[in-house]
C-alpha positions as CSV (number, residue, x, y, z in Angstrom):
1,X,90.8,103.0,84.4
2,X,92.9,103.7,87.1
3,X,90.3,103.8,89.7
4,X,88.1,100.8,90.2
5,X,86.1,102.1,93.5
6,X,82.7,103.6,92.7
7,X,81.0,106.2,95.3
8,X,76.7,106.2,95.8
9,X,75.5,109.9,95.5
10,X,75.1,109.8,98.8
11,X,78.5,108.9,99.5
12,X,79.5,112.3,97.3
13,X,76.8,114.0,99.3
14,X,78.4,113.2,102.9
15,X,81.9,113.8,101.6
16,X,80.6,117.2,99.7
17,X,79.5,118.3,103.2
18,X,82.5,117.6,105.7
19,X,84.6,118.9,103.0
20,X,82.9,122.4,102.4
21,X,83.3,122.8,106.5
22,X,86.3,121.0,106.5
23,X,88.9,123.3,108.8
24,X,86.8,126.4,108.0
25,X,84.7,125.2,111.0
26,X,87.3,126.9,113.3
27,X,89.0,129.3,110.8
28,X,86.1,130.4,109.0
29,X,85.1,133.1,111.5
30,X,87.7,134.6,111.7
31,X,88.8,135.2,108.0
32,X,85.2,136.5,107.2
33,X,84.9,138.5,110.0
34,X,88.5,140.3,109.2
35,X,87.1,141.4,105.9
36,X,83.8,142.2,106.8
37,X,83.5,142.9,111.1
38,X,79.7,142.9,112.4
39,X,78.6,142.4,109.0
40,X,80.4,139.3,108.2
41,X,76.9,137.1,108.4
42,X,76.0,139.0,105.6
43,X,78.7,137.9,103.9
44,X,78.7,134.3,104.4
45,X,75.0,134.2,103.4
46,X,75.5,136.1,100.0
47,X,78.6,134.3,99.7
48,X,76.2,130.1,100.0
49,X,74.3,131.3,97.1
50,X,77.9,132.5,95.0
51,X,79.2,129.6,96.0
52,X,76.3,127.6,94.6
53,X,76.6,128.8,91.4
54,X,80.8,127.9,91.4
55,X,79.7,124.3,91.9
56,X,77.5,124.7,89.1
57,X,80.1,126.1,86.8
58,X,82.3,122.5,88.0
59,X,79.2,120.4,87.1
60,X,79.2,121.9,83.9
61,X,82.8,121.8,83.0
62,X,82.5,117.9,84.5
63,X,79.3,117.1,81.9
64,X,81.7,117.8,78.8
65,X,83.4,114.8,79.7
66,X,81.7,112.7,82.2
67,X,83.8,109.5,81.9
68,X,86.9,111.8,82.7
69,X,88.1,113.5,85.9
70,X,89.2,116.6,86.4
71,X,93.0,116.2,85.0
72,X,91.8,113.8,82.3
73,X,89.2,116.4,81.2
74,X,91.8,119.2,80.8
75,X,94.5,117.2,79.3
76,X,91.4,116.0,76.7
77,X,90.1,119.7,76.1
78,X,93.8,121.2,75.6
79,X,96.0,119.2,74.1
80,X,98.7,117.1,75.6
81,X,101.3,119.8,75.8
82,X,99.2,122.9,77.1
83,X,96.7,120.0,79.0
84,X,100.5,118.9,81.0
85,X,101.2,122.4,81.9
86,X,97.4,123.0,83.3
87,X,97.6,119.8,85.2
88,X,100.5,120.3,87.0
89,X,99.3,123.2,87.9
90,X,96.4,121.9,89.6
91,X,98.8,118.7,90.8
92,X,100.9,121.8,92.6
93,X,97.6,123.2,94.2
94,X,96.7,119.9,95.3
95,X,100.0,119.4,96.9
96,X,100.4,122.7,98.3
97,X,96.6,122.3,99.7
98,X,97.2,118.6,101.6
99,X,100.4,120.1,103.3
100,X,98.5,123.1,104.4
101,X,96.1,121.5,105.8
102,X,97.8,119.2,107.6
103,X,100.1,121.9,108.8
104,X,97.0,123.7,110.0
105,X,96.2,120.5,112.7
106,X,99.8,120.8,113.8
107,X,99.5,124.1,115.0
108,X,96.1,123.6,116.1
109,X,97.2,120.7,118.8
110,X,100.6,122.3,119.8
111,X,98.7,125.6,120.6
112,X,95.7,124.3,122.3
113,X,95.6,120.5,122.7
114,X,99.3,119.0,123.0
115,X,101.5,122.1,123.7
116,X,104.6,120.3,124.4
117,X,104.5,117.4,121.7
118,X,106.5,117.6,118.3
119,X,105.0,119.6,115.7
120,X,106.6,116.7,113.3
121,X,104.9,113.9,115.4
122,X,101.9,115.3,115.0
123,X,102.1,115.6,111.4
124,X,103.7,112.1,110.9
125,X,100.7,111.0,112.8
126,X,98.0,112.5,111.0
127,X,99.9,111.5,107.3
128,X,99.8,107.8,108.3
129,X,95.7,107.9,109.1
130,X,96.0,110.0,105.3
131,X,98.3,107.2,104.1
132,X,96.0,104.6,105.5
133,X,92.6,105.5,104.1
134,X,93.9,105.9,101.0
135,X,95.2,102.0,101.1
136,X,91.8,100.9,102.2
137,X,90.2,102.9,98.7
138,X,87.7,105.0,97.6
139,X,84.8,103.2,98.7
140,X,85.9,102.9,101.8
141,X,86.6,106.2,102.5
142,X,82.8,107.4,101.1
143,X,81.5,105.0,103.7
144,X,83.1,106.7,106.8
145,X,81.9,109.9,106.1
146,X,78.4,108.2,105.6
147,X,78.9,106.9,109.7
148,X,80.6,110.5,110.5
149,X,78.3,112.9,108.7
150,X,75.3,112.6,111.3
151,X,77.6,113.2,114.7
152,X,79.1,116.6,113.3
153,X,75.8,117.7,112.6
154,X,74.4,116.8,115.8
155,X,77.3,118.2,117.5
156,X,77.2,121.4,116.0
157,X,73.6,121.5,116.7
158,X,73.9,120.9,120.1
159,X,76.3,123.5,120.2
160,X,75.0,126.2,118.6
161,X,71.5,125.2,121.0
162,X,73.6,125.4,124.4
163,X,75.3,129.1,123.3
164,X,71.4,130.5,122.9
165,X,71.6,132.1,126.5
166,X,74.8,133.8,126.2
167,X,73.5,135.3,122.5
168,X,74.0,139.5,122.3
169,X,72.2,140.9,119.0
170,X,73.8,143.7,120.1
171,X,77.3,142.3,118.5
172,X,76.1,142.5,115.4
173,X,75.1,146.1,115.6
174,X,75.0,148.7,113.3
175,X,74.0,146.8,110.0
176,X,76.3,148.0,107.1
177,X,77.5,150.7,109.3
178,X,81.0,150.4,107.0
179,X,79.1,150.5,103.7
180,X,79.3,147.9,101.4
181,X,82.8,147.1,100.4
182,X,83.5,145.0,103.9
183,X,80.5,142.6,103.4
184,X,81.8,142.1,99.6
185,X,85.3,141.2,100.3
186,X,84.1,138.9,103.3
187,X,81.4,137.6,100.4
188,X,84.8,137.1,97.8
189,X,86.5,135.1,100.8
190,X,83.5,132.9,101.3
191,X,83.6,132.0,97.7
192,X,87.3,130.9,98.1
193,X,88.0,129.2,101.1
194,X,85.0,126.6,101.4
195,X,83.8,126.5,97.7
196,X,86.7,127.1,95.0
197,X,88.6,124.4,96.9
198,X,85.8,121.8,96.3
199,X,87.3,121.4,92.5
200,X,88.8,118.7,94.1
201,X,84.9,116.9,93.5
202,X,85.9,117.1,89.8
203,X,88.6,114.0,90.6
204,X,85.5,112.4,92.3
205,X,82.3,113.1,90.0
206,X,83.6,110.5,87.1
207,X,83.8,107.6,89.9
208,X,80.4,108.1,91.3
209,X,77.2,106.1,90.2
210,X,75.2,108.1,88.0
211,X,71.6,108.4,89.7
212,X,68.9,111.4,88.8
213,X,69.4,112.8,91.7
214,X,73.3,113.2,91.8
215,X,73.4,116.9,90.6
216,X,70.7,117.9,92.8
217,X,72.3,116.2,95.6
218,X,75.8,117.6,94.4
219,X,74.7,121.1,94.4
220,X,72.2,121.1,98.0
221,X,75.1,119.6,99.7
222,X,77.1,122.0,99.0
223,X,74.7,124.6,99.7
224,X,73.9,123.1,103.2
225,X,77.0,123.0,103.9
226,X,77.6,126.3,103.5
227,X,74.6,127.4,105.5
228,X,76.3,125.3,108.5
229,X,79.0,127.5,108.4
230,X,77.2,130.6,108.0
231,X,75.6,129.4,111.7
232,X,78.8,128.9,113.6
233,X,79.7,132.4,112.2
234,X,76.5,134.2,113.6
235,X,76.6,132.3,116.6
236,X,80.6,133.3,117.1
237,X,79.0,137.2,116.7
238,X,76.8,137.1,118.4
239,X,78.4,135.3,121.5
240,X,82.3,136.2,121.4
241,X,81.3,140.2,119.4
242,X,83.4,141.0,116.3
243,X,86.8,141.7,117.7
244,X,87.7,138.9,119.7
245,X,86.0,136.9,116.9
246,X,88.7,138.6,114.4
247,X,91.6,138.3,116.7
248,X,90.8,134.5,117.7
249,X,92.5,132.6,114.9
250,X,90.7,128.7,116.1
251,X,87.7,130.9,116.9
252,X,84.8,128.3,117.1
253,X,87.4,126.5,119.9
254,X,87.2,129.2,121.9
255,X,83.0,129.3,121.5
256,X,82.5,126.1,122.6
257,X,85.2,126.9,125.6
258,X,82.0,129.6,126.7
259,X,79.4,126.7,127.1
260,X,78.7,126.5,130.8
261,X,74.7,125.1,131.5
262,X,73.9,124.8,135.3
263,X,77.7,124.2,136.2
264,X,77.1,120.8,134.6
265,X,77.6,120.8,130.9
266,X,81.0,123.1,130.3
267,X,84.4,122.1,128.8
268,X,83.4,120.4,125.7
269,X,85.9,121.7,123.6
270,X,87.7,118.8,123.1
271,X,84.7,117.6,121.3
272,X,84.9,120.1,119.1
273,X,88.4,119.5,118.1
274,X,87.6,115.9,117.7
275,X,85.0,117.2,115.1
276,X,87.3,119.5,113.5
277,X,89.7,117.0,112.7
278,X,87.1,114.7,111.3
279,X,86.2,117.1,109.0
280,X,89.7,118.2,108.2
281,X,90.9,114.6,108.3
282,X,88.7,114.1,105.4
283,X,89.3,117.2,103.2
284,X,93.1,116.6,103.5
285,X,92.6,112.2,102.2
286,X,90.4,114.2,98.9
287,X,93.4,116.2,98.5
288,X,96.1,113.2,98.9
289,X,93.9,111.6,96.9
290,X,93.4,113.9,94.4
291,X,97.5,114.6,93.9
292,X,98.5,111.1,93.6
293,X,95.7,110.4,91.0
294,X,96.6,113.3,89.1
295,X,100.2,112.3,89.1
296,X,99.5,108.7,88.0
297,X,97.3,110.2,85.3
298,X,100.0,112.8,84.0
299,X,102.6,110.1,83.8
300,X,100.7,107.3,82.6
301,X,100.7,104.8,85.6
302,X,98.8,101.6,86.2
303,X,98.0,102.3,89.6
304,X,98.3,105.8,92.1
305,X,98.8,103.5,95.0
306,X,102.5,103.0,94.2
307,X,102.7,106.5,95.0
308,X,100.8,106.8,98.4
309,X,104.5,106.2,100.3
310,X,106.6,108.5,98.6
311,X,103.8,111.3,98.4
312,X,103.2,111.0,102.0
313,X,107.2,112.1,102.2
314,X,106.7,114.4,100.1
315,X,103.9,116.2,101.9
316,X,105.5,115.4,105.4
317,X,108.8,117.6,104.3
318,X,106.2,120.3,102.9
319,X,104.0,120.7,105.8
320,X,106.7,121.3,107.5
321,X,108.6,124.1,105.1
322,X,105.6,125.6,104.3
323,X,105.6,128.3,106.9
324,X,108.1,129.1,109.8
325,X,105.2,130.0,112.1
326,X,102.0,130.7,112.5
327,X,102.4,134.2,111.7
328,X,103.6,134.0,108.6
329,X,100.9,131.4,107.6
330,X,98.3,134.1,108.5
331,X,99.9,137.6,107.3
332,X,101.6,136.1,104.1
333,X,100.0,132.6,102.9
334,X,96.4,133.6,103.2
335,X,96.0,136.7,101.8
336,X,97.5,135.3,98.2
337,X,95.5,132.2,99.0
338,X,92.4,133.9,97.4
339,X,94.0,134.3,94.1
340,X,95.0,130.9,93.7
341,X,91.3,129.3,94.7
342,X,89.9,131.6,92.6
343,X,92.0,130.7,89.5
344,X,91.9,126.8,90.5
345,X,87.5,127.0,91.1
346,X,86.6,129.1,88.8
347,X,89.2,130.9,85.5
348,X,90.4,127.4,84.9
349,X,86.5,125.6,84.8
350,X,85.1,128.6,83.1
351,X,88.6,127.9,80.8
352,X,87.5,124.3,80.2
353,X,84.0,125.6,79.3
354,X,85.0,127.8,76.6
355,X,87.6,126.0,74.8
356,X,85.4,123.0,74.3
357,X,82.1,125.2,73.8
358,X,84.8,127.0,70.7
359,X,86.4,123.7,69.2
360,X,82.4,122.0,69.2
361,X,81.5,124.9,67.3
362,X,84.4,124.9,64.6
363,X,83.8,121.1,64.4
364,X,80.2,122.1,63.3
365,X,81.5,124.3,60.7
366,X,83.5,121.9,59.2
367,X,81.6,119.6,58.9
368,X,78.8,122.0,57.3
369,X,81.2,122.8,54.8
């Protein structure tokens, strides 16, 4: 086996949880709210339960072959040749995924933190603290979201507690005054963005210990999670109003910029960046992770660290080429986005599911006969 690390469930948990809020924490908002104004809460509560049942659709598509990860699974349930084709598929999405994310810190800090440094910098920056926690392994990369896990809550906490006084119910007036079909496209864009993308778990699920609780604790993470985000979402309503939550593309940065208690406690912004790229730090290392296993897999390697240097090349020159601005990220990337989580979290699982739910049933009839 290529990976010798093994997570505890509540290593999976902690990781499960930074990487459903991952950089939805500031982009979150606003993507629900374009789809679904006022009623975009709605949404993102509707859209914790469907995204609930997409992680059980993974856990069963994981179950069918729970020594095997998510690219060892398909190549098993289709064949070699169709199984390649699938997994380089997902390999792709992986790929495409890390770069974007990494991309999306670059703009983040040359818009709002470090306006006059490098976007390349950056990203070379951020790709070596990738690069790094890959070398140090799995185990040690479930471990420090076990210390970071409890300071993003609290943070958020404390930030959704100091933004009670400037709170306006009045934002998120009249209920369904659109009808219905703005709350259900902001309910399809909450089951992409956080939860398709957290197929990346099937990579993880076969190299965690196997405890009674691990589904349970798979599925509430998830699910809590989710919530989480539905909270900074209300809370950027309810505070900022619909509009300048829509037109506000890092709109939880500009919520926490609104924080002023006695002329005392104001300007803690910068804390909320620092908790952003946590949470995206750790999302994009699942994704490396998940692109150089999957390569090592496809091609038969002895080890995916090999690959950790010339992938982090790779997904420098791509963060880069991915988008000439931040413009055409948002009006041209994104809106195809949707179609590609939704094939990669749910057609292809449901795929899995069926395939191997049709070749145990023919085995049965053979053998009957």
């Amino acid at each position: 086996m290529i990976e010798k690390g093994r997570l505890t469930v509540r290593q999976l948990a902690s990781l499960m949880f930074l990487c459903t809020i991952g950089e939805q924490i500031l982009l979150f908002p606003s993507m629900i709210t374009s789809y679904a104004q006022q009623d975009a809460w709605i949404s993102a509560l509707l859209g914790v339960a469907g995204g609930v049942g997409i992680l059980f659709i993974m856990l069963v598509a994981y179950k069918q072959h729970p020594q095997l990860n998510l690219i060892q699974n398909v190549i098993q349930t289709l064949g070699p040749w169709i199984g390649a084709l699938f997994s380089s598929f997902y390999i792709f999405y992986f790929l495409i995924s890390t770069s974007t994310y990494i991309r999306e810190v670059g703009d983040f800090m040359t818009t709002h933190i470090l306006p006059y440094s490098p976007l390349g910098i950056l990203h070379l920056v951020f790709i070596c603290t990738l690069a790094w926690g890959l070398l140090s392994g799995l185990e040690s990369i479930g471990k420090s979201a076990e210390i970071f896990l409890p300071l993003i809550v609290l943070f958020l906490l404390i930030l959704t507690v100091c933004l009670l006084p400037n709170v306006q119910l009045s934002h998120i007036k009249p209920v369904l005054a659109q009808g219905f079909l703005g709350p259900f496209k902001g309910f399809i864009a909450v089951l992409t963005y956080p939860y398709c993308q957290l197929c990346i778990f099937m990579m993880l699920l076969p190299y965690t210990k196997k405890e009674p609780h691990l589904e349970k604790d798979f599925l509430l993470s998830g699910m809590i999670g989710g919530l989480l985000l539905s909270l900074i979402l209300s809370m950027c309503l309810l505070v900022m109003g619909p509009f300048l939550t829509q037109h506000h593309w890092f709109t939880a940065f500009n919520l926490a910029q609104k924080i002023s208690i006695g002329n005392f406690l104001q300007r803690i912004e910068a804390f909320m960046a620092s908790v952003w790229l946590i949470a995206v730090f750790f999302k994009s290392v699942l994704f490396f992770y998940s692109f150089i296993l999957s390569l090592a897999h496809l091609f038969r390697l002895a080890n995916y660290r090999s690959l950790i240097l010339p992938g982090s090349g790779l997904i420098f020159a791509m963060s880069i080429l991915i988008a000439p601005d931040e413009n055409f990220y948002l009006k041209v990337i994104i809106p195809y986005w949707i179609d590609w989580d939704l094939t990669c979290g749910i057609a292809l699982p449901l795929m899995l599911i069926l395939v191997h739910q049709m070749k145990m049933r023919l085995r049965k009839i053979k053998q009957s006969t």
